[in-house]
C-alpha positions, 0 to 999 in steps of 0.5 A: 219287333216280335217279343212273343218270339225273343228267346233268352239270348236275344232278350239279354243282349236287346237288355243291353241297347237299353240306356235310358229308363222309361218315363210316364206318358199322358193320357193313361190312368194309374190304378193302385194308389202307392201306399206309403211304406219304409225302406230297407233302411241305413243299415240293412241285412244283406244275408237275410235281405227281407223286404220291409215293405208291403206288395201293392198289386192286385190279382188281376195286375199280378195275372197279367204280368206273369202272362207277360213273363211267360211271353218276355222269356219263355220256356227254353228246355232245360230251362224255365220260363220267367213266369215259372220261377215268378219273377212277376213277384219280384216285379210286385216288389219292386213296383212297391218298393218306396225308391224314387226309381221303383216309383217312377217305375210303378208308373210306367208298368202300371200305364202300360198294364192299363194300356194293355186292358184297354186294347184287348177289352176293345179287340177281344171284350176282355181284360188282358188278365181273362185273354188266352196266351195268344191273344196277349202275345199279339197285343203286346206285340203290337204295343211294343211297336206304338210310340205311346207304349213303347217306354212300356214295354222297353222297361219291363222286358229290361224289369223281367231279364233283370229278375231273371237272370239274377237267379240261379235259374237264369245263371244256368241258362247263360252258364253263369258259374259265379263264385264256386269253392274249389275242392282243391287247387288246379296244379301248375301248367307245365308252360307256367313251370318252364315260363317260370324256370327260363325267367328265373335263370335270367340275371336280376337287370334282365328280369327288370327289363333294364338290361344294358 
């Protein structure tokens, strides 16, 4: 499997085989202690939706992610890469966020960001922060093949199309239109117009599909 290769298209549609969130797996350190923190609460403001919780990552971790951004979803002209409208601070909220899920997320991420420093320092003297862009791709390529870090990089490619793509940005790029006021309602089509005319002009049983 190439990610450093994926463009947007393939990366939504492999979102889609995605069925089950990924899980911890021994052996890999946690850095980053979660810091306790209150939610959104039972009434919260949907128009204004502020984020009531601290964001936890450090440099070096949100550095690493937006490297990963920029690998998961390139740039595609004339539209931008993940990276570029920083959908690595929407990871940082959401690995910071106080939800059982977000939770068991911020494991998994923070695990497979340990992961990564792990090879590269031993591949390349370096943390995955310091490596040049090349030096990522081919890292994170390979960890997506091993069976320890697959649950990794499965979820932050789900994490990082899912914060994509519920952006404008990411609507335009698979021209989603969403919900548009009209200037003006379109005028009927002329087979609506004669549809409507023959229909009218059958007799009430007729037009109930109860003609005896």
């Amino acid at each position: 499997m190439v990610i450093n290769t994926l463009n947007r298209r393939a990366a939504l549609k492999y979102t889609g085989l995605i069925a089950l969130a990924a899980q911890g797996w021994p052996g890999l350190a946690v850095s980053a202690a979660f810091a306790p923190a209150r939610g959104y609460g039972p009434d919260p403001d949907l128009l204004k939706r502020p984020v009531t919780w601290p964001k936890t990552l450090d440099p070096a971790q949100l550095k690493s992610l937006a490297a990963l951004c920029e690998i998961i979803l390139p740039a595609e002209l004339p539209h931008p890469s993940a990276a570029a409208i920083a959908v690595h601070d929407f990871l940082d909220e959401w690995v910071s966020a106080p939800y059982p899920q977000m939770q068991v997320d911020r494991t998994v991420i923070l695990s497979g960001l340990t992961a990564l420093d792990g090879a590269m320092s031993h591949e390349h003297g370096v943390s995955f922060a310091q490596a040049d862009l090349s030096q990522q791709s081919s890292v994170f390529d390979r960890l997506c093949g091993e069976e320890a870090t697959q649950p990794f990089a499965r979820r932050l490619i789900e994490l990082v199309c899912a914060g994509y793509y519920t952006t404008r940005e990411g609507h335009a790029a698979i021209g989603y239109v969403g919900n548009v006021a009209l200037e003006r309602f379109p005028p009927v089509s002329p087979e609506i117009v004669q549809h409507l005319e023959k229909a009218l002009g059958q007799p009430p049983a007729r037009l109930h599909g109860s003609a005896g």
